[in-house]
C-alpha positions in Angstrom: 53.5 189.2 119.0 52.3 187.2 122.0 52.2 189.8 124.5 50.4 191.9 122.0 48.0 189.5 121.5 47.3 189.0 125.2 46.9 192.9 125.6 44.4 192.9 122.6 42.7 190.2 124.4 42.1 191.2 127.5 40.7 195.0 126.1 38.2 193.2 124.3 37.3 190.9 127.3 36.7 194.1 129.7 34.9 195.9 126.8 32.4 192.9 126.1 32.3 192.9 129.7 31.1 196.2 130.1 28.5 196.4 127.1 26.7 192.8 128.3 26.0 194.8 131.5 24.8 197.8 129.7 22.1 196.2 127.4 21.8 192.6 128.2 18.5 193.0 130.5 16.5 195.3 128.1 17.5 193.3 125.2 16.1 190.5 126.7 12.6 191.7 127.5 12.5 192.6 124.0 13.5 189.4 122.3 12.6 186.7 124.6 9.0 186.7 124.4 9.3 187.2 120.2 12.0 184.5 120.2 10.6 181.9 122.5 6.8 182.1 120.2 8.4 182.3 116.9 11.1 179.0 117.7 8.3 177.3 119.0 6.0 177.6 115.7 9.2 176.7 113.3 9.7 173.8 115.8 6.2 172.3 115.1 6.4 173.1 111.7 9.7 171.7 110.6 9.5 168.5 112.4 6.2 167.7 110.4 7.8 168.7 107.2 11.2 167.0 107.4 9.3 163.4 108.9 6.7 164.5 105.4 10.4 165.0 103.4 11.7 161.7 105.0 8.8 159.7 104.6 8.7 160.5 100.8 12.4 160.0 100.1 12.6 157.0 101.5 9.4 155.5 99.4 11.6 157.0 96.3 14.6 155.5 97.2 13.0 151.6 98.2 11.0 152.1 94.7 14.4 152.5 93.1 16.1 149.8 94.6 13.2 147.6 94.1 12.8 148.4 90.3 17.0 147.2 90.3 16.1 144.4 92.0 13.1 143.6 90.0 14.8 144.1 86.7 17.9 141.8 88.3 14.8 138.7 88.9 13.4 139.1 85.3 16.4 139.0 83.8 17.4 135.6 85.3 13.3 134.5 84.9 13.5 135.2 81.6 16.6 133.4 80.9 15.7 130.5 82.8 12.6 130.3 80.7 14.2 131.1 77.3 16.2 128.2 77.7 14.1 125.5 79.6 12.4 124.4 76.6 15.6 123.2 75.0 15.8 120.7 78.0 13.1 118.4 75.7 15.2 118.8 72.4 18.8 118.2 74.0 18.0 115.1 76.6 21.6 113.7 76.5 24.1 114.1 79.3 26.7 115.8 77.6 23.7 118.6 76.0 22.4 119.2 79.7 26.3 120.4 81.4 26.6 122.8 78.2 23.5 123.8 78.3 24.1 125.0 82.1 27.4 126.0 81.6 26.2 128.2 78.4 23.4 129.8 80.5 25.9 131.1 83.1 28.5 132.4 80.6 26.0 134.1 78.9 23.9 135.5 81.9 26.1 137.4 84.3 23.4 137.9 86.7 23.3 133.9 87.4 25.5 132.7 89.3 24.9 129.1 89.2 22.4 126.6 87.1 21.3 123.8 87.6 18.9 120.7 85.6 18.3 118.1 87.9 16.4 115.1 86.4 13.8 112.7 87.2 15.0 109.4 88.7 16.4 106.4 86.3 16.1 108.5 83.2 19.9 108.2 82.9 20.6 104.3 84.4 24.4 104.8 83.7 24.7 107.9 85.7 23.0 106.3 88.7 19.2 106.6 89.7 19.6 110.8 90.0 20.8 112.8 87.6 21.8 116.8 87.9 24.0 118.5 85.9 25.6 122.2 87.3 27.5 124.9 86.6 28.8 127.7 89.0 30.3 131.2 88.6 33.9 131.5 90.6 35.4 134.8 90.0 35.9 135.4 86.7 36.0 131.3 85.4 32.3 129.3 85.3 32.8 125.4 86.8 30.8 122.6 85.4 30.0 119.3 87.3 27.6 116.3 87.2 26.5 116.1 90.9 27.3 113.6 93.0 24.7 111.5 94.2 21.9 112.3 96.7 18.4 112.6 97.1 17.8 115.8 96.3 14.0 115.4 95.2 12.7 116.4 98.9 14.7 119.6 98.7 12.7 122.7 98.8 14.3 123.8 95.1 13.4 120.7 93.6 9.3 119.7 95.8 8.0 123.0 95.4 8.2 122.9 91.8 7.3 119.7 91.4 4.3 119.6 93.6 2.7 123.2 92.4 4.1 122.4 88.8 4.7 126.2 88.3 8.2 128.2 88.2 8.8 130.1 91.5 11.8 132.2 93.7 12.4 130.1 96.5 15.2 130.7 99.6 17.3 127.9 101.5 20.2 127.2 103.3 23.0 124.8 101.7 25.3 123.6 103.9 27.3 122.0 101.3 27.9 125.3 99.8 31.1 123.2 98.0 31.4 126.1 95.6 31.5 128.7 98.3 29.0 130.8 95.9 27.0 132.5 98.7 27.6 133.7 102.7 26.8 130.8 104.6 24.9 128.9 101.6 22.6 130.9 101.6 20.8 130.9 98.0 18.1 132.3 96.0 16.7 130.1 93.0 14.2 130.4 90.3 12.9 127.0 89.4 11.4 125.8 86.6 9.6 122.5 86.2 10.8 120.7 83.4 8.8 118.8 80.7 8.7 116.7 77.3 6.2 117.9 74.2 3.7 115.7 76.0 3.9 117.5 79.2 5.7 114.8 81.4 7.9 116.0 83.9 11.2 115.6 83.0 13.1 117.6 85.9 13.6 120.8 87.5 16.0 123.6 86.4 16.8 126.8 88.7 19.0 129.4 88.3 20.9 130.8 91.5 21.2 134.1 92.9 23.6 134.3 95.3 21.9 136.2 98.8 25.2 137.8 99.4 25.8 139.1 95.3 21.6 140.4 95.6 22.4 142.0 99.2 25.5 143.7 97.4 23.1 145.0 94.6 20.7 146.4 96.9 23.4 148.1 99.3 25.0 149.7 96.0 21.9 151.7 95.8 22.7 155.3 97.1 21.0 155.2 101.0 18.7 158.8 102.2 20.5 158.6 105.3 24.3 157.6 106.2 22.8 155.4 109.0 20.0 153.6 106.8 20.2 149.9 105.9 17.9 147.1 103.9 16.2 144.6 105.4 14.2 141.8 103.3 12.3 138.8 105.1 10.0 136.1 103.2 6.5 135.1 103.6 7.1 134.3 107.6 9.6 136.8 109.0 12.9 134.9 108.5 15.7 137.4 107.2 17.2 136.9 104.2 19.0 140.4 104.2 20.1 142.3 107.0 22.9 144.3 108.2 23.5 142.0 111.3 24.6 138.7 109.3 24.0 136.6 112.5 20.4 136.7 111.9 20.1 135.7 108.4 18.3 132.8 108.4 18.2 131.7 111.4 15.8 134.6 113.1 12.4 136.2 111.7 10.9 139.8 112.4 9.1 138.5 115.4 11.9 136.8 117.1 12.6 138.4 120.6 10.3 140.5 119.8 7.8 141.6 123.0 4.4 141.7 122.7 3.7 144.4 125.2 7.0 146.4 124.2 7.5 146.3 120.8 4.1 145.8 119.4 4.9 147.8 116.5 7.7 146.1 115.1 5.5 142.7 115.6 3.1 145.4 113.6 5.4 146.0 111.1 6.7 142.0 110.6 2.3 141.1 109.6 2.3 144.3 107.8 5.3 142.5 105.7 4.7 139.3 105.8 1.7 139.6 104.2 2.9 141.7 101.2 1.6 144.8 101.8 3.3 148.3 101.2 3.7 151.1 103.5 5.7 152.8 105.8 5.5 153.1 110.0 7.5 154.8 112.8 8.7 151.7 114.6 11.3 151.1 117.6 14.3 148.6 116.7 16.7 147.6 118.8 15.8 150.2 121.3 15.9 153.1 118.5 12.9 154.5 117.0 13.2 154.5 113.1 11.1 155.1 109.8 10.3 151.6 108.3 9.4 152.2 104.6 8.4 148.5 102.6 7.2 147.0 100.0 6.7 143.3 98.5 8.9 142.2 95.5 6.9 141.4 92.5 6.7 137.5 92.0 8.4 136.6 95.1 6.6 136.0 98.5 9.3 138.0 99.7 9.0 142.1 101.5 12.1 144.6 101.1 12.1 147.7 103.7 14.2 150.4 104.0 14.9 151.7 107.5 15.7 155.0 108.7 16.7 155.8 112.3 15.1 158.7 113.5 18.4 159.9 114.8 19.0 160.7 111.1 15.6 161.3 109.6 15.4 164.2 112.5 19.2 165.2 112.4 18.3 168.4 110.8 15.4 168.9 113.5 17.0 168.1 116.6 20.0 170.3 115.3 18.1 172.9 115.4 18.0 172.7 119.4 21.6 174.4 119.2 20.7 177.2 117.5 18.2 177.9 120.2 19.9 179.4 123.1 22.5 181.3 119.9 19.0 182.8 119.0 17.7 183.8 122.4 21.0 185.7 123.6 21.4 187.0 120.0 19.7 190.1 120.7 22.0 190.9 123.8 25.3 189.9 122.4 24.6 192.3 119.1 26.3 195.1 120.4 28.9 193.4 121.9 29.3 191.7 118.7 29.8 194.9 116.8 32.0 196.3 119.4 33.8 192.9 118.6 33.8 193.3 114.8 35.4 197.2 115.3 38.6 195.9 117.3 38.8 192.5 115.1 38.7 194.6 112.1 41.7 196.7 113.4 44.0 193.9 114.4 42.9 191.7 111.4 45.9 192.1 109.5 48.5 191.2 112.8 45.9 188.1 113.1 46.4 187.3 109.4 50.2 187.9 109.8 50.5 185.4 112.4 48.7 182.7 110.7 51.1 183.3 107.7 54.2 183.3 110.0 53.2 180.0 111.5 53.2 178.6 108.1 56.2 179.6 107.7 57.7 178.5 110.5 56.4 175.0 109.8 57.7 175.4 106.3 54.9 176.3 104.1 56.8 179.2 102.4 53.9 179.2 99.6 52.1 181.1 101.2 51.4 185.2 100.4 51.7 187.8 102.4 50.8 190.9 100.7 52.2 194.6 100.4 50.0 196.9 102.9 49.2 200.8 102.2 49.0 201.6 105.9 51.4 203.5 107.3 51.6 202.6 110.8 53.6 199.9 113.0 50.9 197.2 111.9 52.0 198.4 108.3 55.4 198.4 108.3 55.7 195.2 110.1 53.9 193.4 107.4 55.7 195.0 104.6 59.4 193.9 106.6 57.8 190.3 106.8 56.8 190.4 102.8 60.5 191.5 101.9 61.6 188.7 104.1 59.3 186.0 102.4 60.5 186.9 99.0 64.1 186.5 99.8 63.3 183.4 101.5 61.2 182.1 98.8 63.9 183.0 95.9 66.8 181.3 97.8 64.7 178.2 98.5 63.8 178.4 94.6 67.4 178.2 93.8 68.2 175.8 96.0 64.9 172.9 94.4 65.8 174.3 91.1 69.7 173.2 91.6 68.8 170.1 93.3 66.0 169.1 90.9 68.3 169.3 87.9 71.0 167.3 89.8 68.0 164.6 90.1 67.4 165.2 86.7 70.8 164.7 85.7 71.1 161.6 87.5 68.5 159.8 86.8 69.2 160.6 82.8 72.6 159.2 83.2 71.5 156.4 85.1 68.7 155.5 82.2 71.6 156.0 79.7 73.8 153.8 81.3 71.4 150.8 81.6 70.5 151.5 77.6 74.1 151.4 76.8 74.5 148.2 78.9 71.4 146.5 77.3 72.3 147.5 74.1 75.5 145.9 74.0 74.3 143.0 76.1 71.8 143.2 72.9 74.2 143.5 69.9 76.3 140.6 71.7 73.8 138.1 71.7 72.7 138.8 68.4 76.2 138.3 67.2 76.9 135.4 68.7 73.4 134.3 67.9 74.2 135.4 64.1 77.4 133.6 64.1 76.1 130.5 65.4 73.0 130.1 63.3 74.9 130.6 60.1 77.9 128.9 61.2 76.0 125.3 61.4 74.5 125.2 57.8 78.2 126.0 56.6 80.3 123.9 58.3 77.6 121.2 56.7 77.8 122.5 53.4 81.6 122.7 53.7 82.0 119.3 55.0 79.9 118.0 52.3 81.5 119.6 49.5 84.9 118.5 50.8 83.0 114.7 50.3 82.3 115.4 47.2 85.5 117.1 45.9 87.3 114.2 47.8 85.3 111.5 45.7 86.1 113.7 42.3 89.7 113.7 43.3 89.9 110.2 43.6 88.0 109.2 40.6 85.6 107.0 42.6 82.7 105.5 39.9 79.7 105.8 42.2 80.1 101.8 42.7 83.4 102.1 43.9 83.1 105.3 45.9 80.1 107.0 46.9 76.5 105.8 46.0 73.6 107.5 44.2 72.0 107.3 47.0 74.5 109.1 49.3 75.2 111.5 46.6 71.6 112.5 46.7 71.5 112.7 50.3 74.4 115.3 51.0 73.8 117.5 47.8 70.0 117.9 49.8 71.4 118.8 52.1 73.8 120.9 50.9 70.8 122.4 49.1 68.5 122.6 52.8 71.2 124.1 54.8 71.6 126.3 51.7 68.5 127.6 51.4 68.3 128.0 55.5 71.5 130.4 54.8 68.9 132.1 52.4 66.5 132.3 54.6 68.2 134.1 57.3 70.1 136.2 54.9 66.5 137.3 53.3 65.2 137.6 57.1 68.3 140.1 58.5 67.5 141.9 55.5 64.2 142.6 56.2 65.0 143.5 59.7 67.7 146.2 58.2 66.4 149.8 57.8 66.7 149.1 54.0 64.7 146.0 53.6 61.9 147.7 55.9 62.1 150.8 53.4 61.8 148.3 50.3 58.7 146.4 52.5 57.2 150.2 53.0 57.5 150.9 49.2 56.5 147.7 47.8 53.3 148.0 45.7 50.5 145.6 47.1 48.6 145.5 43.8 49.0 141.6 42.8 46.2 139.4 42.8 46.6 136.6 44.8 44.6 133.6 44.9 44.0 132.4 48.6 44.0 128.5 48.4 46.9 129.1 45.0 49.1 131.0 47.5 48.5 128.5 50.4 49.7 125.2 48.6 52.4 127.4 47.3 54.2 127.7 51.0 52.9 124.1 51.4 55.0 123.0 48.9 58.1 125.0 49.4 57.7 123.8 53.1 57.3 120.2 52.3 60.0 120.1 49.7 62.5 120.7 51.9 61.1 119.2 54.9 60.0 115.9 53.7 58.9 115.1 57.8 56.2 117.4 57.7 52.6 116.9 56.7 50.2 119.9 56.8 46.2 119.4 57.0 45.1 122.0 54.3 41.4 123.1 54.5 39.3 125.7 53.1 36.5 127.1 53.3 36.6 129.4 50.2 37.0 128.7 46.4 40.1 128.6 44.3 39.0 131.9 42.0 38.9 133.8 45.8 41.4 136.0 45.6 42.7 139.1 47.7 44.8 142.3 46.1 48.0 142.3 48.2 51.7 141.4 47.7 52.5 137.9 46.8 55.8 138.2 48.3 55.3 139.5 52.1 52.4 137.3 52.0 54.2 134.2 51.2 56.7 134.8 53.6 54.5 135.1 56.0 52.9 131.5 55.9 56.2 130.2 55.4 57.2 131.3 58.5 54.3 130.3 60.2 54.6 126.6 58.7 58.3 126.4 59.6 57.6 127.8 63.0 54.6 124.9 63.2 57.1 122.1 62.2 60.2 123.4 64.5 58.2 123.0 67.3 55.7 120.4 67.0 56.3 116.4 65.7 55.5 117.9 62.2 52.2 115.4 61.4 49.6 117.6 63.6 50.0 120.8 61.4 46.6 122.3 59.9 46.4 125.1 57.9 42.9 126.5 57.3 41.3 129.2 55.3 38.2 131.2 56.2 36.8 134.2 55.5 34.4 136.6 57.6 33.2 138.4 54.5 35.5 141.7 55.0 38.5 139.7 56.0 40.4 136.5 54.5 41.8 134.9 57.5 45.1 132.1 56.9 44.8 129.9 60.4 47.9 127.6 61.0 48.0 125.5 64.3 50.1 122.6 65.4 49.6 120.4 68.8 53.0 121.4 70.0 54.5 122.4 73.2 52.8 126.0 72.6 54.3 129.4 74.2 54.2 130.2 77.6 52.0 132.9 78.9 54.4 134.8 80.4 56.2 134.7 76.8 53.4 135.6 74.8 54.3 139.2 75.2 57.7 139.1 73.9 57.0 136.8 70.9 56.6 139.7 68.5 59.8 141.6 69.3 62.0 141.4 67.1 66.0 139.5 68.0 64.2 137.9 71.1 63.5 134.2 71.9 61.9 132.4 74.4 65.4 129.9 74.6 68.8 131.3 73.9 70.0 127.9 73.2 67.1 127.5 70.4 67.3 127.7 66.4 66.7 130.7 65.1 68.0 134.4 65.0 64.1 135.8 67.0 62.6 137.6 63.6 59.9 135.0 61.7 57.3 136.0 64.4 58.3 139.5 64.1 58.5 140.0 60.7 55.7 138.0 59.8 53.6 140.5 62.1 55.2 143.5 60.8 54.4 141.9 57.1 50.6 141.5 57.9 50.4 144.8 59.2 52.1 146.2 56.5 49.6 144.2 54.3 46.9 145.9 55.9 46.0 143.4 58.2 47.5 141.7 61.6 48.9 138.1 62.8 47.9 137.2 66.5 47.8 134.5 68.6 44.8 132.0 69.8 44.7 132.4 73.6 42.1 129.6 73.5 43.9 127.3 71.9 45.1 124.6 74.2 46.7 122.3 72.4 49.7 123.9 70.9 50.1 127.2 69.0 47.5 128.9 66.5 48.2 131.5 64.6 46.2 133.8 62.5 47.1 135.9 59.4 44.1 138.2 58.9 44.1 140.1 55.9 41.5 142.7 54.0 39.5 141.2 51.0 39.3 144.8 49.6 
């Protein structure tokens, strides 16, 4: 294949050889003349229409951006000034850190606010006052400053000496919340005052420079190399690509007058809020500047384009000149070309293929050919080798797949089969135990009694009233705890979750009736507890469902309440939301850990092997609700212990 390869080469070299003599000079006092005046008049052209094409594309894409950013600056004016009036009505400490902390939860494009307050208006806080709250990630921090004179700063003077809201830039070093890059901040501030028009304070809302820079360099660029720049009403940049001149240098520093007298140009052109757009040279490379002013800022946004990309397309062109001038004398030759490619085309093709091969890519295709020559019959012996290849190969994935296959199903029924029994052995052990303590108790107690019978004790001489009454309770508690999980493995059991599917929920229930109901039964044989019963419905409210999953339920969720709490912090509450009845019952326990909360509904699982308990109230008590029509979850935002809440459908 090499060698004829090398032969094939080398005829077409001496044949392309031959023909460029042949017609290369009268080809080229044809086309040269026709060539050279017609590349010359698209050369003039097309650079004036693709700077035209630039120039407009650009001035659409900075109008974009700066409608996103102006929509971005209303939105936090107009929530700054929705909520700056409430600053008179809520004058108390405690009002001004929610209020701050309220207008950053509820405004994701703030990402810090701030009231600051006159001096002495709070003489317990100190003679300055100023209460903020910050975005971090996904969790909004609220402070009360700590004191210093912050009435000279530019967020809090300019305000307060023009007395009208305004966007204003600076530079906090004590960035302690590490909002922005480098401190660097953009606020809206609002003066602050009473119904009589005193000043009362200053609140801004922050814009972080580096979350408004990420805005506008999320809007799709013209060019790959194009970037935003935005300076304020004297040149200092508050965006640019090179972050070591943020703040620190303006459009004019370095800048020589006698050298770069457009840019200097381009920085009054901004500065004094003007829109436009100029061919400029930055940083030694002439660009397109496109810029406009951002509406109710004394700040200018521009969008700049190195020529290197606005005129990519032109100066590409350059390559296709000499390709153009010599294309008249190489079209013979190219023909010529195309004759002795088109004959060994098919031992090209079947080289690629074999290389493929070779490197193990046996996908690929090498068709049947209806010539009948060498060329022909060498492609058809290579197809009938590729098939045979290709089916082997086949059989060999196709064994060792299955084998994988195999495996790994063995392997997944092996671990099933050891959790399963690792499963059915706690559960018995778990079963064993749980109803093992309630009858060694009854047992023991009966044997007390039958002992006192025996001998004929009178209850002076043997046991008390008192004692009597104290084992047959709890002979009659540990009883009805061997009821309880009795009724609950039941319910677990393939039956009892038939019975639950079949059971009619037509009974009308009243909501507070049904409520004091598991109260009761609770607190009758748990004479600890004390349960907090409110509601916020009457006693005729009342829900169609089944009186007996329902009462389960909040049995379950009373007894969990108690287990786990002191058992005098228990509330249960009603509520409804006007398509729902909700059943809320929280306790200021230990609570559930987070990294439990996900197992807390499956059923034969606890969060402590060594707790009470056989691991189904939570689950059925779910599986009840659902079946009810409704669902039981858990209050994430609850702190304090565990809340849990039975939601169920009022029709």
């Amino acid at each position: 294949m090499t060698s004829l390869n090398k032969i094939l080469l080398r005829g077409m070299g001496r044949r392309a050889r031959s023909l460029s003599t042949k017609l290369s000079l009268g080809l080229l006092l044809l086309a040269a003349p026709i060539f050279i005046l017609s590349l010359g008049v698209l050369f003039i052209q097309s650079r004036n229409l693709i700077r035209s094409e630039a120039v407009g594309h650009a001035n659409s894409v900075l109008s974009a951006t700066m409608q996103h950013v102006s929509r971005h600056l209303t939105t936090i004016e107009t929530a700054t000034h929705i909520n700056s009036w409430m600053v008179a009505h809520q004058l108390q400490p405690e009002a001004l850190l929610s209020l701050t902390h309220q207008i950053v939860k509820l405004n994701p494009h703030i990402d810090g606010n701030s009231i600051s307050i006159e001096p002495d208006v709070f003489p317990a806080y100190g003679r300055n006052f100023s209460a903020y709250s910050a975005r971090s990630a996904d969790t909004i921090s609220t402070v009360i400053e700590e004191q210093y004179d912050y009435f000279h700063k530019v967020w809090y003077k300019t305000p307060h000496d023009t007395d009208e809201p305004c966007w204003v830039v600076y530079f906090d070093e004590a960035d302690s919340l590490a909002l922005t890059l480098e401190g660097m901040i953009a606020s809206y501030c609002v003066p602050l005052h009473d119904s009589e028009h005193h000043l009362l304070g200053v609140m801004t809302s922050d814009l972080s420079l580096l979350n408004l820079s990420k805005i506008i360099n999320s809007e799709e660029k013209p060019y790959p190399h194009s970037y935003f720049m935005m300076v304020d009403k004297e040149g200092r940049f508050y965006i640019h690509p090179d972050a070591s001149r943020l703040f620190t240098k303006t459009i004019f520093s370095d800048a020589d007058p006698q050298k770069q007298s457009d840019l200097i140009a381009l920085g009054y052109e901004m500065t004094a809020g003007k829109k436009g757009s100029m061919a400029v040279d930055i940083d030694d490379e002439s660009c397109l500047v496109c810029y406009q002013p951002v509406p109710g800022t004394t700040w200018s946004l521009a969008l700049v384009s190195p020529d290197s990309d606005v005129l990519a397309g032109y100066h590409r062109q350059t390559y296709i000149i000499i390709p153009l001038l010599v294309i008249g004398v190489l079209v013979i030759l190219i023909l010529c070309y195309k004759v002795v490619q088109q004959a060994i085309k098919p031992l090209d093709e079947l080289l690629a293929k074999t290389q493929a091969i070779a490197a193990g890519h046996i996908e690929v295709h090498i068709p049947n050919s209806q010539r009948e020559d060498a060329i022909g019959r060498l492609q058809n012996s290579f197809a009938t080798m590729l098939q045979s290849i290709r089916f082997h190969m086949d059989s060999v994935n196709y064994t060792t797949e299955q084998a994988r296959r195999s495996n790994e199903e063995l392997a997944e029924a092996t671990r099933l089969a050891k959790e399963g029994e690792r499963q059915k052995s706690a559960f018995i052990q778990n079963v064993t135990h749980q109803i093992r303590t309630p009858l060694n108790i009854i047992m023991g107690f009966a044997q007390v009694l039958n002992d006192a019978s025996m001998s004929q004790l009178s209850y002076k001489e043997g046991l008390s009233k008192e004692e009597v009454r104290r084992i047959t309770g709890a002979m009659e508690y540990n009883s009805t705890l061997l009821v309880r999980l009795v009724s609950m493995l039941f319910d677990s059991s393939d039956s009892g979750y038939s019975e639950e599917q079949n059971s009619q929920k037509v009974d009308q229930v009243f909501c507070n009736a049904i409520a004091s109901e598991a109260l009761n039964y609770i607190q009758l044989r748990h004479h600890h507890i004390h349960v907090n019963f409110l509601s916020d419905v009457d006693d005729s409210f009342s829900i169609r469902t089944s009186h007996l999953y329902l009462v389960r339920s909040l049995r379950e969720l009373l007894y969990n309440a108690a287990k786990y709490s002191d058992g005098k912090q228990i509330t249960m509450r009603i509520t409804h939301t006007g398509s729902s009845v909700r059943f809320i019952v929280e306790d200021t326990g230990k609570g559930i850990d987070e990294k439990d909360r996900e197992q807390m509904f499956q059923f034969f699982t606890k969060v402590d092997d060594l707790s009470e308990g056989l691991g189904l109230g939570l689950p059925l008590s779910k599986r009840h609700a659902q079946n009810l029509g409704g669902d039981l979850t858990l209050d994430v935002n609850y702190h304090k212990g565990c809340r849990f809440i039975l939601e169920l459908p009022i029709s």
